[in-house]
LUMLUMPA-565356 format. One line per field, with one value per residue: residue in one letter; x, z, y of N, C-alpha, C, O, CB in turn. Coordinates in pm, whole numbers. Atoms other than C-alpha are relative to their C-alpha. Glycine has a CB too. Layout:
REM LUMLUMPA-565356
code [A	...] .
n_u [X	...] .
n_w [Z	...] .
n_v [Y	...] .
ca_u [X	...] .
ca_w [Z	...] .
ca_v [Y	...] .
c_u [X	...] .
c_w [Z	...] .
c_v [Y	...] .
o_u [X	...] .
o_w [Z	...] .
o_v [Y	...] .
cb_u [X	...] .
cb_w [Z	...] .
cb_v [Y	...] .
This chain:
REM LUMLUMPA-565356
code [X	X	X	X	X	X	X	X	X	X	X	X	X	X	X	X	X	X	X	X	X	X	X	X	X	X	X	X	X	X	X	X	X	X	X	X	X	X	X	X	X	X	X	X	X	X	X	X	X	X	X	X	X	X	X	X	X	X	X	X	X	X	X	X	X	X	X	X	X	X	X	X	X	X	X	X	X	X	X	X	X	X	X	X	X	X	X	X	X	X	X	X	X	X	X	X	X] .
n_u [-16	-155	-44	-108	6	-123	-86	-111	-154	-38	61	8	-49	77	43	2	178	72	-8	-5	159	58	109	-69	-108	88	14	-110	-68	-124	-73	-88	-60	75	-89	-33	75	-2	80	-108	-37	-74	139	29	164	41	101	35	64	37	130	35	-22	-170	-3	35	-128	-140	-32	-5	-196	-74	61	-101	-147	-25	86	76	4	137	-26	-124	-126	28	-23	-143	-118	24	-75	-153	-61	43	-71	-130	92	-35	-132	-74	91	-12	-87	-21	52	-112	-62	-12	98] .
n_w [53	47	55	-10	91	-62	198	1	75	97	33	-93	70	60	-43	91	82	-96	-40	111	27	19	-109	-86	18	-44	-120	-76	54	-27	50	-155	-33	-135	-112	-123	-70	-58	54	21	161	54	109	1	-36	71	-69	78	-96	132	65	41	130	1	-65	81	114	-115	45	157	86	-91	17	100	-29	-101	-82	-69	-106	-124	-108	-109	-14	21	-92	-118	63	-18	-193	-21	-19	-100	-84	47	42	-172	-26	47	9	-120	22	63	-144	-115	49	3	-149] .
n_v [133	68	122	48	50	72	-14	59	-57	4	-120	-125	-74	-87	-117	-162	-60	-48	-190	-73	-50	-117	14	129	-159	-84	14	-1	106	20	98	26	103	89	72	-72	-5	70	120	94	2	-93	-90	-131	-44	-119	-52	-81	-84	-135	-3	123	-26	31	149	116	-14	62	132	15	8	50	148	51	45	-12	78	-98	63	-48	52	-27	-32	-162	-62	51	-32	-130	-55	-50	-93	-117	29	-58	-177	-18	-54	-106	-103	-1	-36	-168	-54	-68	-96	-199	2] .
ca_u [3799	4145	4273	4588	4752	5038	5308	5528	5957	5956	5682	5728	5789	5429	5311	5352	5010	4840	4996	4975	4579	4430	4148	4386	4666	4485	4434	4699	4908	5180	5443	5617	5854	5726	6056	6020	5647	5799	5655	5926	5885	6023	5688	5580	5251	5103	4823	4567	4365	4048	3734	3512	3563	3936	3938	3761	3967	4280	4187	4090	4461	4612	4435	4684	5018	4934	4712	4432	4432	4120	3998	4248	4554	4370	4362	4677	4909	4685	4749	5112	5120	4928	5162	5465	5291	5265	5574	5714	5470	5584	5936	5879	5732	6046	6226	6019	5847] .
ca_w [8011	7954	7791	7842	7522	7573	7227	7194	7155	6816	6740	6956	6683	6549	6831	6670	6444	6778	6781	6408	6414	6455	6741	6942	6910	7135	7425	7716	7587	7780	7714	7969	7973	8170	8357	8499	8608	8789	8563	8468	8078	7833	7647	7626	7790	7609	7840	7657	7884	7679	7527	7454	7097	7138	7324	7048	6801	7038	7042	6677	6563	6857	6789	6494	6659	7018	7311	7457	7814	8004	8340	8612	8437	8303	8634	8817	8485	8525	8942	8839	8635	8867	9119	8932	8854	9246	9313	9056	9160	9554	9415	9254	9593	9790	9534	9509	9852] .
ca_v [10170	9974	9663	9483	9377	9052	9121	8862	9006	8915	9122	9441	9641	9656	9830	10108	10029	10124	10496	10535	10501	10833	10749	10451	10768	11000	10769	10690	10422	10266	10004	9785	9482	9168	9178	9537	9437	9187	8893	8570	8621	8818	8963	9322	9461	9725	9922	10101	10355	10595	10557	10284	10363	10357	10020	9863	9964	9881	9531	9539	9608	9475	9112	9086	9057	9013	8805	9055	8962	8903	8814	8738	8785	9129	9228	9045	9245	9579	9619	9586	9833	10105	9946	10092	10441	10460	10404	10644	10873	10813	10874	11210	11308	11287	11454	11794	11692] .
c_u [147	-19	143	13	177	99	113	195	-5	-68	-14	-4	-156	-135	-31	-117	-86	42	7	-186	-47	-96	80	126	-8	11	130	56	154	45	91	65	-48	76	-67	-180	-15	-63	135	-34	34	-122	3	-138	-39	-168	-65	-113	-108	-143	-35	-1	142	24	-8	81	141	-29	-3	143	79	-36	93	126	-23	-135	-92	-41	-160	3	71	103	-34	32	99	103	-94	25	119	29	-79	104	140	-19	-11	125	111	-35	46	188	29	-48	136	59	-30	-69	17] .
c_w [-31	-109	-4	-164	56	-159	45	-28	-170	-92	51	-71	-65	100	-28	-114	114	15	-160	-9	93	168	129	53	166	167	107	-24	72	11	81	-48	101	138	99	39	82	-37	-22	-155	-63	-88	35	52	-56	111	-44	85	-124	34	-35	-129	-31	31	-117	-102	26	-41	-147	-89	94	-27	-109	39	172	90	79	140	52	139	143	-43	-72	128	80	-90	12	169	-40	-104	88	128	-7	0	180	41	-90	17	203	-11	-52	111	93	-82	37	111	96] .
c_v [-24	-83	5	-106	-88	-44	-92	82	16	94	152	74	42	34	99	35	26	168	71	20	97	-28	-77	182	84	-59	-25	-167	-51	-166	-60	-143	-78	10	132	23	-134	-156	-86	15	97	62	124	21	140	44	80	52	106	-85	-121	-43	-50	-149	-52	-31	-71	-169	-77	-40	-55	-170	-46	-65	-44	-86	133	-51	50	-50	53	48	169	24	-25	147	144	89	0	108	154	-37	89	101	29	32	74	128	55	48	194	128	49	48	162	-12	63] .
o_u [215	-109	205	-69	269	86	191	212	25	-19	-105	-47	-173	-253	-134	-157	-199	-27	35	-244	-44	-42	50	126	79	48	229	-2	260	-28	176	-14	-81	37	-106	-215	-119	-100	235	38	39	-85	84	-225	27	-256	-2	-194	-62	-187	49	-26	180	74	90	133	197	25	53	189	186	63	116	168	88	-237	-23	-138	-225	106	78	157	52	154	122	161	-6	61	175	137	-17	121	198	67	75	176	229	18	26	237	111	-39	167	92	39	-142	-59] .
o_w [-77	-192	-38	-209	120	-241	137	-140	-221	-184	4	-2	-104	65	-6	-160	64	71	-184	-49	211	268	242	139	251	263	60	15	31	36	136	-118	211	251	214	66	110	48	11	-200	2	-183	124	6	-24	121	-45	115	-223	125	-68	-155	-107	-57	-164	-144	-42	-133	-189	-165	41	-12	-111	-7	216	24	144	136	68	188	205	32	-78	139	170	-17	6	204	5	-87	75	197	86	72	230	68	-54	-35	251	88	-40	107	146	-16	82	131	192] .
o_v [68	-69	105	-187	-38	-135	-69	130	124	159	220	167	157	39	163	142	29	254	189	121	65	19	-40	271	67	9	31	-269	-5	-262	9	-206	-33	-19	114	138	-192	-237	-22	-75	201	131	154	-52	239	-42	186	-36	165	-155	-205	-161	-139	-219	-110	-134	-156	-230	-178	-126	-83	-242	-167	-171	-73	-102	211	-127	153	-98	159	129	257	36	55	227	230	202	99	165	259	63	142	152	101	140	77	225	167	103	285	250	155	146	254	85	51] .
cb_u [-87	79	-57	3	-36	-67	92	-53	138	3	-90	90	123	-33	36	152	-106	25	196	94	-107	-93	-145	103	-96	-152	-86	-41	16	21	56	-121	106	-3	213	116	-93	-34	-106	-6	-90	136	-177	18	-28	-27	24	-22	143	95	-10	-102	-21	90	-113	-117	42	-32	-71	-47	101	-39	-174	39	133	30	101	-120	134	-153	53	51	117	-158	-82	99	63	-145	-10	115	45	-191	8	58	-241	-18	55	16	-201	-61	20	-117	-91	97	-16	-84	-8] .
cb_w [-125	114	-133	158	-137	111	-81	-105	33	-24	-2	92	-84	-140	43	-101	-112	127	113	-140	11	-174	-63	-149	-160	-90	-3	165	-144	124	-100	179	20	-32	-31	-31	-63	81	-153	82	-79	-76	21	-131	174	-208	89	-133	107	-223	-110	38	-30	127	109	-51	-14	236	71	-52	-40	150	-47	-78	-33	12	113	-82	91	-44	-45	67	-84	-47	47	-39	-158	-50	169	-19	-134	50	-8	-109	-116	82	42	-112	-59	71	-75	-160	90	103	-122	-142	69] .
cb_v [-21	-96	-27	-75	112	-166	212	-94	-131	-111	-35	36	-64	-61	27	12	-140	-94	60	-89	-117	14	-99	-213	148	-8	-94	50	43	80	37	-20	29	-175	-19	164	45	65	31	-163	-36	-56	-43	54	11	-51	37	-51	97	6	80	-20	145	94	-55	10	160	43	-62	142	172	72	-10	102	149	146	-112	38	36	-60	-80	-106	-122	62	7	-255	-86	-1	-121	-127	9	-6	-136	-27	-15	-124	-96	-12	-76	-157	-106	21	-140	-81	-29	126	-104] .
């Protein structure tokens, strides 16, 4: 299970109540700029990967500072980032390849 969380700049900062709770903690949590997933705004995407437990929680504390994406733009802003993870993953290839 995922969820895409959409943090405004001004708030980016309390991200960080997603890696202080104990259960959210645990799961695969990653943090991206709109620009370098190729989006035109300046927001933050927070990607929260785990448990259905974790999720819930995720959007629980995440619902405070931030837009929980569903849908299409769940899935348009979750292909980009597996898109990126590819190609860093197609990069680390020709290195030790």
């Amino acid at each position: 299970m995922y969820s895409i969380f959409k943090v405004e700049k001004k708030d980016s900062q309390r991200v960080d109540e997603l890696y202080k709770d104990d259960v959210v903690s645990r799961q695969s949590i990653i943090k991206r700029d709109g620009i370098s997933l190729e989006l035109k705004d300046d927001n933050i995407y927070v990607l929260v990967e785990g448990s259905e437990e974790a999720i819930k929680k995720a959007k629980q504390i995440a619902s405070q500072f931030s837009k929980v994406l569903e849908g299409k733009e769940l899935e348009d802003i979750y292909n980009r980032f597996k898109a990126q993870d590819e190609k860093s993953l197609e990069g680390m290839g020709s290195i030790f390849g």
